[in-house]
KOLLUMLO-136538 format. One line per field, with one value per residue (C-alpha): x, y, z; chain; residue number from 0; residue in three letters. Coordinates in steps of 0.1 Angstrom, whole numbers, plus 5000, padded with zeros to 4 digits. Each point is the difference from the previous one (the first is absolute). Layout:
// residues N
xx [X_...]
yy [Y_...]
zz [Z_...]
chaine [A_...]
num [NUM_...]
residu [ALA_...]
END
This chain:
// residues 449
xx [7185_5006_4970_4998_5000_4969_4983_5004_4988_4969_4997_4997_4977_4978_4998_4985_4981_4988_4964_5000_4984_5032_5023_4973_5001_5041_4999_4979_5030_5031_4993_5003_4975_4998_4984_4963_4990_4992_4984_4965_4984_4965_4981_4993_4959_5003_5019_4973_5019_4981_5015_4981_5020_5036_4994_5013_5033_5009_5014_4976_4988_5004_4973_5008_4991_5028_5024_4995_5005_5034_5007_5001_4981_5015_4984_5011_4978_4998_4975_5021_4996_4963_4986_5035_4997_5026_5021_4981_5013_4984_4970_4992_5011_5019_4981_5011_4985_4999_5008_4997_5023_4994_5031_5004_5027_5005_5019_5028_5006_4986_4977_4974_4967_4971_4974_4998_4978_5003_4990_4991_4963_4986_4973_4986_5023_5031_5001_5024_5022_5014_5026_4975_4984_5005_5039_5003_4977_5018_5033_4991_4982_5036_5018_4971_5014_5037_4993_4985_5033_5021_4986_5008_5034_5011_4979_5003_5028_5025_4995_4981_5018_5038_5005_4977_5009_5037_4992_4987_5032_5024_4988_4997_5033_5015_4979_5007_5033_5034_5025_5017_4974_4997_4971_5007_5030_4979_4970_5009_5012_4969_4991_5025_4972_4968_4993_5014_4980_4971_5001_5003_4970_4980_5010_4991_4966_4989_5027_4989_4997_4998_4976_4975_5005_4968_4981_4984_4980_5031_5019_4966_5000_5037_4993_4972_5013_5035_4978_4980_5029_5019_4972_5004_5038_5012_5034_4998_4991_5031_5021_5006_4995_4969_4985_5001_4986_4971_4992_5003_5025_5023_4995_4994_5025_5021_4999_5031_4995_4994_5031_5024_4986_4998_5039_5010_4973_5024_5034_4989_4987_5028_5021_4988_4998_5037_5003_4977_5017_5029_4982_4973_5011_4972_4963_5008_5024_4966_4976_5026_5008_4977_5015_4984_4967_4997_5005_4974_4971_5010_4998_4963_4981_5016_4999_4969_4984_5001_4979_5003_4977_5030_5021_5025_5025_4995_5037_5026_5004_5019_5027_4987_4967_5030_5011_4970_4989_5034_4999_4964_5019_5024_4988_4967_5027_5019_4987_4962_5006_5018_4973_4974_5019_5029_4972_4976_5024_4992_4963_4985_5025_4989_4971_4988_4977_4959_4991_4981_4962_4972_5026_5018_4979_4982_5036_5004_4968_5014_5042_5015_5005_5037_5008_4995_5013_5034_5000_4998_5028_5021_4994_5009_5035_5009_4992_5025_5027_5030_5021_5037_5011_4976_5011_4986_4986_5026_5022_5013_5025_5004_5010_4983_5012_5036_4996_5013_4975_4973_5023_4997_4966_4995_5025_4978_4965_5014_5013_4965_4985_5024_4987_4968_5006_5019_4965_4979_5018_5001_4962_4993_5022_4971_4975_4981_4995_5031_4990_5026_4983_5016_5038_5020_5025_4970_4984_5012_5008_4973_4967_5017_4976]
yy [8763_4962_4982_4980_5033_5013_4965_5002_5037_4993_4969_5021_5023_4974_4990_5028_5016_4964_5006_5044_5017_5021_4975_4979_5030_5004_4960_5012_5026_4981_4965_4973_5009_5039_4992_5000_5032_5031_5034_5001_5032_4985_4973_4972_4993_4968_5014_5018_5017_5032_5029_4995_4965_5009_5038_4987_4990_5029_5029_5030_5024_4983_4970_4969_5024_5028_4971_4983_5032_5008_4963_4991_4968_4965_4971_4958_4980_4966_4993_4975_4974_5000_4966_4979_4966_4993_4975_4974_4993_4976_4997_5039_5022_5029_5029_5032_5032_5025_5030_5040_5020_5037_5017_5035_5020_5021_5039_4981_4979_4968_4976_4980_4978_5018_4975_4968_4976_4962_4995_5019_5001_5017_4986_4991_4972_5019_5034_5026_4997_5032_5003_5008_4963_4975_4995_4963_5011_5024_4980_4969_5020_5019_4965_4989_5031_4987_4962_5012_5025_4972_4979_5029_5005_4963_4987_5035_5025_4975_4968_5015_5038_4988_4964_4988_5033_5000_4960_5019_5024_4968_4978_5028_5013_4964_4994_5033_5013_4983_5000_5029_5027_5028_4997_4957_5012_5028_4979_4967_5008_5009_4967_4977_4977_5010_4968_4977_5018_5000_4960_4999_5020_4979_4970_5020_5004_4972_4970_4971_5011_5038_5024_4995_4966_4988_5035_4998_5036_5013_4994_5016_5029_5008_4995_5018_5030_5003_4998_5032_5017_4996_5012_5031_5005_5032_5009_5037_4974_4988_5028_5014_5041_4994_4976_5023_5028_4975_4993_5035_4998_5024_5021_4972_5009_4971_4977_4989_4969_5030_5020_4974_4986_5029_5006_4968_5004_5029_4987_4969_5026_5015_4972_4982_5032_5004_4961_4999_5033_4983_4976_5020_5034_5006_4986_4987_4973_4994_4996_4979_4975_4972_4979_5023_5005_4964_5005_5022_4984_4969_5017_5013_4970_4977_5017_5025_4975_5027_5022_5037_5016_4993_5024_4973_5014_4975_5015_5025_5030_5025_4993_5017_4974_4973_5014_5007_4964_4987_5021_4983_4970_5003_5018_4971_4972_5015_5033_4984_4970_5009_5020_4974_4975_5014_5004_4967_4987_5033_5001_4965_4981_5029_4976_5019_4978_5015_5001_4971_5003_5005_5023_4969_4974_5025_5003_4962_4999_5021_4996_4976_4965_4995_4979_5023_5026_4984_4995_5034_5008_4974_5012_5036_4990_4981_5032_5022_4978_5011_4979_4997_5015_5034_5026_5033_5028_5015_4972_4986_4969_4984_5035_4993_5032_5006_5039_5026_5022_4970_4992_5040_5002_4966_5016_5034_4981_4981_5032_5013_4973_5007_5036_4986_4976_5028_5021_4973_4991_5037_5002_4964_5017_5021_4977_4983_4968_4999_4995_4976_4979_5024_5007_4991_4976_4976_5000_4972_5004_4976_4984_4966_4988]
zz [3294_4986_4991_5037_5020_4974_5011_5033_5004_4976_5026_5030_4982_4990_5035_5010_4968_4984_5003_4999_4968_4995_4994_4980_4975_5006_4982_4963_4998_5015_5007_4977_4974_4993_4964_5008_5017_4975_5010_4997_4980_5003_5017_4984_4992_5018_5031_5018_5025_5015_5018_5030_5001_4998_5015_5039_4983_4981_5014_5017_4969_4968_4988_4976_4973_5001_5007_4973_4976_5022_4988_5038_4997_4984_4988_5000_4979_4998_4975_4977_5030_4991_4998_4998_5012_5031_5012_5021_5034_5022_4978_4996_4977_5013_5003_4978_4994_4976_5022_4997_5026_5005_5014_5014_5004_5024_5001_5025_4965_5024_4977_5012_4989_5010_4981_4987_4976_4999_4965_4969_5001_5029_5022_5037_4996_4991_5021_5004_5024_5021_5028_5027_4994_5029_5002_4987_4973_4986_5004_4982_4971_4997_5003_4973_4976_5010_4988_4966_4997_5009_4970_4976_5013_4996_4968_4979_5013_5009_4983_4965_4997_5011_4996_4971_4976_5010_4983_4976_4995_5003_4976_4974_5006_4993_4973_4979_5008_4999_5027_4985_4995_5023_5015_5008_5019_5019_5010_5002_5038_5010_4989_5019_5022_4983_4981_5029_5029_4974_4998_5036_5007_4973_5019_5036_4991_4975_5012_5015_5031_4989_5020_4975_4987_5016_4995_4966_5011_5011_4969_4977_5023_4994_4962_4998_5023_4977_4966_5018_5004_4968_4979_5023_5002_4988_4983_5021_5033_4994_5000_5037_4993_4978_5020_5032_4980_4988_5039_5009_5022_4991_5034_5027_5027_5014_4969_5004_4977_4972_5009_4998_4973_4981_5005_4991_4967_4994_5003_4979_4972_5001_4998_4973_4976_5006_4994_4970_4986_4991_4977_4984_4999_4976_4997_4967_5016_5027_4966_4983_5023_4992_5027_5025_4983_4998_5038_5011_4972_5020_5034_4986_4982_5027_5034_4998_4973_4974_5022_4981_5027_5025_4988_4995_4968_4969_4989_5006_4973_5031_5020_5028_4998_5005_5034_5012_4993_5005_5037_5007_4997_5027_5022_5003_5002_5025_5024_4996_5007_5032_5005_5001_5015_5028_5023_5002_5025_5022_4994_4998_5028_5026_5020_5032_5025_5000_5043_5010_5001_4970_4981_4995_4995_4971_4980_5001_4984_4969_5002_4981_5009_5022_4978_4967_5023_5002_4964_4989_5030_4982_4968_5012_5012_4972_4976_5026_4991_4981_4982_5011_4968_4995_4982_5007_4976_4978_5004_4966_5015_4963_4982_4968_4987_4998_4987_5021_4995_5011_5031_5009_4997_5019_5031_4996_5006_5033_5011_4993_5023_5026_5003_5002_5027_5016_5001_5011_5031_5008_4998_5015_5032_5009_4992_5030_4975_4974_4962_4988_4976_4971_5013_4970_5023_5005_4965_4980_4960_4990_5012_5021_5025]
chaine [A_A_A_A_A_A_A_A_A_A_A_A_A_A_A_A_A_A_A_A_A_A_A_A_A_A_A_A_A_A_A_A_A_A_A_A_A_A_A_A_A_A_A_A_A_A_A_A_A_A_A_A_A_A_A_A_A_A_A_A_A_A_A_A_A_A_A_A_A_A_A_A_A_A_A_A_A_A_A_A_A_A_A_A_A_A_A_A_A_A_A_A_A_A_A_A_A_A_A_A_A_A_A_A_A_A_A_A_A_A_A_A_A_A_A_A_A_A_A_A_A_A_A_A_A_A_A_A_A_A_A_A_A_A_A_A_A_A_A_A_A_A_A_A_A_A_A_A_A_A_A_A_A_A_A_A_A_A_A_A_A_A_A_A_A_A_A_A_A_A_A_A_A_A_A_A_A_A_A_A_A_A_A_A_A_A_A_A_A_A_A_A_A_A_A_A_A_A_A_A_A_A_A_A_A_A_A_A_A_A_A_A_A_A_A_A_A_A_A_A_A_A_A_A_A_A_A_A_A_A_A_A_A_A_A_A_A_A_A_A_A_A_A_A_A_A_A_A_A_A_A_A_A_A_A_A_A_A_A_A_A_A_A_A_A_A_A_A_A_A_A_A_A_A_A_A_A_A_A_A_A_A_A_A_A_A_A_A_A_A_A_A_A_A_A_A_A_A_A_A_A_A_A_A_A_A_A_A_A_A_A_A_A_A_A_A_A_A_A_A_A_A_A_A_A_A_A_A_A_A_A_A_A_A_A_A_A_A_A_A_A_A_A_A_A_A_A_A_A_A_A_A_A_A_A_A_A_A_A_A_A_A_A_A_A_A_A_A_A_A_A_A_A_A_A_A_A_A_A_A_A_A_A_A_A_A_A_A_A_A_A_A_A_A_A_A_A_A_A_A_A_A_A_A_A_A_A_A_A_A_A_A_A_A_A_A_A_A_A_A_A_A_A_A_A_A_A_A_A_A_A_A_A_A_A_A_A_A_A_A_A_A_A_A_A_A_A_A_A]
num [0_1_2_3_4_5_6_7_8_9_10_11_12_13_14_15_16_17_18_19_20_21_22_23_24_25_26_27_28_29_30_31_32_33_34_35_36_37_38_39_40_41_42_43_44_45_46_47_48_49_50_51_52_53_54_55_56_57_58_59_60_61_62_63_64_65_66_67_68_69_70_71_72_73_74_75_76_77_78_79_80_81_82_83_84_85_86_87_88_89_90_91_92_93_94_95_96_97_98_99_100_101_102_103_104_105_106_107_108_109_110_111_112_113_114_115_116_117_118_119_120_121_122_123_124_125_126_127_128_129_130_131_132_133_134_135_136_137_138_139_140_141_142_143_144_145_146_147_148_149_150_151_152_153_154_155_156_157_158_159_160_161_162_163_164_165_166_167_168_169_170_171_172_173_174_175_176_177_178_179_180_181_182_183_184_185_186_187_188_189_190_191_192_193_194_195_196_197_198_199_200_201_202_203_204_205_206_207_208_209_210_211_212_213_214_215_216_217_218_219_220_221_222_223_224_225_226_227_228_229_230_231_232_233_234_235_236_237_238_239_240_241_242_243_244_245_246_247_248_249_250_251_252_253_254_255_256_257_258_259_260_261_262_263_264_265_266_267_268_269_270_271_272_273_274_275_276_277_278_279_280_281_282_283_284_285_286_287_288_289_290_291_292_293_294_295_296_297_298_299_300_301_302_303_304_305_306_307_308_309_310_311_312_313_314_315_316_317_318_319_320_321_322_323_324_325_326_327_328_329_330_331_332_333_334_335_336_337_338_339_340_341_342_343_344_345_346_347_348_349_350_351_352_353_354_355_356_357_358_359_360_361_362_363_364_365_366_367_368_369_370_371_372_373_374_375_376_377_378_379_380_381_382_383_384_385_386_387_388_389_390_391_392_393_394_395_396_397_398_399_400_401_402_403_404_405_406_407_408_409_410_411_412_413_414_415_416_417_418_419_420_421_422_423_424_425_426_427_428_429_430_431_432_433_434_435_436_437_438_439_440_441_442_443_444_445_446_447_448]
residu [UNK_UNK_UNK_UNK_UNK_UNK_UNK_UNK_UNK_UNK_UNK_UNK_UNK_UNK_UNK_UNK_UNK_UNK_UNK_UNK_UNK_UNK_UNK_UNK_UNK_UNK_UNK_UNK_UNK_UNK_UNK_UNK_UNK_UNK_UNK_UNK_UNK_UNK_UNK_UNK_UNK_UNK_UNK_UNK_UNK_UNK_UNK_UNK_UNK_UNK_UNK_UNK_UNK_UNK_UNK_UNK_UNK_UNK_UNK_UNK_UNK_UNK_UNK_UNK_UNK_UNK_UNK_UNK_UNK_UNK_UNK_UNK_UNK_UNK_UNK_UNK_UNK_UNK_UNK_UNK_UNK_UNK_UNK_UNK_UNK_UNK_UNK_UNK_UNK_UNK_UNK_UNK_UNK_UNK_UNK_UNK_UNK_UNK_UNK_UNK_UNK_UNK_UNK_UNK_UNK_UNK_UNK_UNK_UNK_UNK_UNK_UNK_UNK_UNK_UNK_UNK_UNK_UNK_UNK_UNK_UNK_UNK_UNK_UNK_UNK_UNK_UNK_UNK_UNK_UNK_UNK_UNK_UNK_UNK_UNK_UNK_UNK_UNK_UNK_UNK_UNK_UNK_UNK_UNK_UNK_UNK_UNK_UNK_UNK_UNK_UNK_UNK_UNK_UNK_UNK_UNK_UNK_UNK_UNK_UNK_UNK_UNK_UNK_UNK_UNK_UNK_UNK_UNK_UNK_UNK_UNK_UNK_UNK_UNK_UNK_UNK_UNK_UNK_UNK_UNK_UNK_UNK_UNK_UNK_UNK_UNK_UNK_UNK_UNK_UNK_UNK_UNK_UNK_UNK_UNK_UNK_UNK_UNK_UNK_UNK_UNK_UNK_UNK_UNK_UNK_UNK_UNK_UNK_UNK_UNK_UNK_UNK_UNK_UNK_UNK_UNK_UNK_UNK_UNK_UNK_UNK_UNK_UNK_UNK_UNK_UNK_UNK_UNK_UNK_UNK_UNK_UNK_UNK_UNK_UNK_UNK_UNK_UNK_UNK_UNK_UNK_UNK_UNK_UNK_UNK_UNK_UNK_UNK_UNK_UNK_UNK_UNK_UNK_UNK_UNK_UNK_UNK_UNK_UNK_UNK_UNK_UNK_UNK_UNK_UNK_UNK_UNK_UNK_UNK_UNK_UNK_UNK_UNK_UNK_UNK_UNK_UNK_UNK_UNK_UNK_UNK_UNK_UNK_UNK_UNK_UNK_UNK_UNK_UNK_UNK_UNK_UNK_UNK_UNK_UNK_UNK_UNK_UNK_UNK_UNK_UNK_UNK_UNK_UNK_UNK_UNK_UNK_UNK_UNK_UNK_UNK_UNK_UNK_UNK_UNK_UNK_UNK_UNK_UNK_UNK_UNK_UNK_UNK_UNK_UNK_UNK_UNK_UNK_UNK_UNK_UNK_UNK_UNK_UNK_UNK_UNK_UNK_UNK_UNK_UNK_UNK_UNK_UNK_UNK_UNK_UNK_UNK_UNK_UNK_UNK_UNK_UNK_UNK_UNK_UNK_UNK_UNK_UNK_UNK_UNK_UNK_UNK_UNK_UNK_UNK_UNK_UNK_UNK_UNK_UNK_UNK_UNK_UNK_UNK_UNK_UNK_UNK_UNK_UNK_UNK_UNK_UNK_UNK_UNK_UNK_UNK_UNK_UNK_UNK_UNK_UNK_UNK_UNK_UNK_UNK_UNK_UNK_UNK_UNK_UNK_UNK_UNK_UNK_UNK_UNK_UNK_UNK_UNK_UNK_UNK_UNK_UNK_UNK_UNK_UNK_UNK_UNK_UNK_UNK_UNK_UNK_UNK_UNK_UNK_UNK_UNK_UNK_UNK_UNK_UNK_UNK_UNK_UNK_UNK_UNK_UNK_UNK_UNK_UNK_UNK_UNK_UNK_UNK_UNK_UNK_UNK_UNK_UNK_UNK]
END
């Protein structure tokens, strides 16, 4: 049930599944990025799909129609990539494309893409794509879709939403509370590597000899893509059980990135009132500590730029605003994190050979360079790494808090994640590919690499 055995059996199933439309659905739920797909109540205006397109892929009796109003059909779109300028390799800029991804699924709970655009403005130049076109066809356009979700994952759901706002957190924490308030000693775990690994990853991409040190459009793109997304980040996005309701996916069966996460969401709730209880028993002590307001304003004008439509809070009057917020907080530098990350090595190391003959010869034509290819392998090992020293969630090695009652609460939350893990390997048992990206054991306290 360790993390190697989970690799090697999601190795063997990769083997054999790498290219089926099953397990390419299977990755928007449980693979590395389950943050982009949403149901889809209605079409959108510039996604044209008909019924007569998708009808051979859903099941006998039923049209796109009535699946869409049993909430049966899911959408991933792309269209922040619009019109980014890319890196430039070998005198070409990379191509990237603002994809739409229609998904269906099916009353065996099996979800697969049953149409696909490649771009957001339909024309003779950019079809639909459907899983009855030629095979290579349809297999590049869904590696297309994959390459644009690939950019999203790494610039916006690892790099912006974990590492840049736990930076965020960090610097605010230091700069407003001292080293003996409450909430200092509760978050500054979570903390431990964010600034160092931050630095690091500054000096990855923009160093000398950084991936994008001689990319000018590369370095725009990224810019350009995280402003895009900022002005659009949500307060509710951020918080696990509000953003699945937002994306409708209450009800998706075998979401395992959402059930996990959804118990750990809960036993960090929980934790933090009991922790937070002891130190404002009332909201009056919440609304009266101007250390903390200071926090959040700073939190607000400095990370969402003073945003109000974000939903961001501007100040505290409840406690029960405080651990939601304070929950939010933990749970993205430590559970999303691992979410986003514990799997690249799985995903983007997995190379399988194409057959000799014109199916190869095409993909050369539109795979990344070997040499770029490497790169991002490197890249994808070096974010698996663990350092020697990693502490794992609910771990408190420097006991900052010396109360009994904090100590308590602190032994009841680890006992609360062992239950958890306890579950989760119980379910992974029966599972033909084991969903261990979430097991409390392998989830480290704070965002490190």
């Amino acid at each position: 049930e360790g993390k190697p055995f989970c690799r090697w059996l999601l190795t063997q199933y990769l083997a054999e599944h790498w290219k089926d439309d099953a397990f390419y659905g299977y990755q928007f739920l449980n693979g590395v990025h389950p943050s982009m797909i949403r149901n889809c109540p209605h079409l959108p205006s510039n996604f044209p799909v008909t019924e007569e397109m998708v009808q051979p892929f859903l099941e006998t009796g039923t049209s796109l129609k009535q699946e869409i109003q049993k909430g049966n059909i899911f959408l991933c779109d792309y269209k922040s990539l619009e019109g980014l300028p890319t890196r430039v390799v070998e005198g070409k800029s990379l191509p990237l494309t603002a994809a739409l991804c229609l998904l269906y699924l099916d009353t065996a709970g099996t979800l697969k893409p049953i149409a696909i655009q490649l771009g957001q403005e339909p024309s003779e130049k950019c079809p639909i794509f459907v899983p009855s076109d030629p095979e290579l066809d349809w297999l590049l356009v869904k590696i297309f879709v994959k390459n644009a979700d690939s950019v999203i994952h790494q610039i916006i759901s690892h790099l912006m939403k974990t590492h840049l706002l736990a930076e965020v957190f960090a610097v605010a924490t230091m700069r407003h509370f001292p080293d003996v308030h409450p909430l200092y000693k509760l978050l500054t775990p979570h903390f431990r590597y964010t600034l160092q690994i931050n630095a690091a990853a500054r000096r990855a991409l923009l160093g000398p000899t950084g991936l994008l040190a001689r990319s000018t459009p590369g370095l725009e793109g990224i810019i350009e893509l995280l402003r895009r997304h900022l002005a659009e980040t949500t307060y509710s996005s951020l918080c696990l059980p509000d953003n699945i309701a937002e994306r409708g996916l209450q009800n998706i069966p075998n979401f395992y990135y959402r059930d996990d996460g959804l118990k750990l969401w809960t036993a960090i709730n929980s934790f933090v009132r009991a922790m937070l209880g002891l130190y404002y028993p009332t909201d009056d002590e919440v609304s009266g500590d101007a250390e903390l307001q200071r926090w959040i304003q700073d939190i607000f004008t400095k990370g969402f730029l003073g945003n109000s439509s974000s939903g961001m809070p501007e100040s505290f009057i409840t406690v029960e605003a405080v651990v939601k917020f304070v929950t939010m907080v933990i749970f993205t530098t430590s559970a999303q994190h691992a979410a986003v990350n514990s799997g690249q090595v799985d995903i983007f190391l997995f190379i399988r050979d194409i057959k000799p003959g014109a199916t190869r010869r095409t993909f050369l034509m539109v795979i990344s360079t070997r040499s770029w290819s490497y790169s991002r392998c490197s890249l994808s090992l070096v974010l698996y790494k663990k350092y020697m020293d990693s502490v794992v969630l609910g771990s408190y090695p420097e006991e900052r808090f010396c109360e009994p009652a904090a100590k308590r609460i602190i032994e009841n939350f680890q006992k609360e994640l062992s239950s958890i893990e306890e579950r989760i390997i119980t379910r992974n048992a029966s599972l033909e590919v084991p969903y261990c990206y979430l097991k409390p054991s392998e989830i480290e306290n704070s965002v490190s690499i």
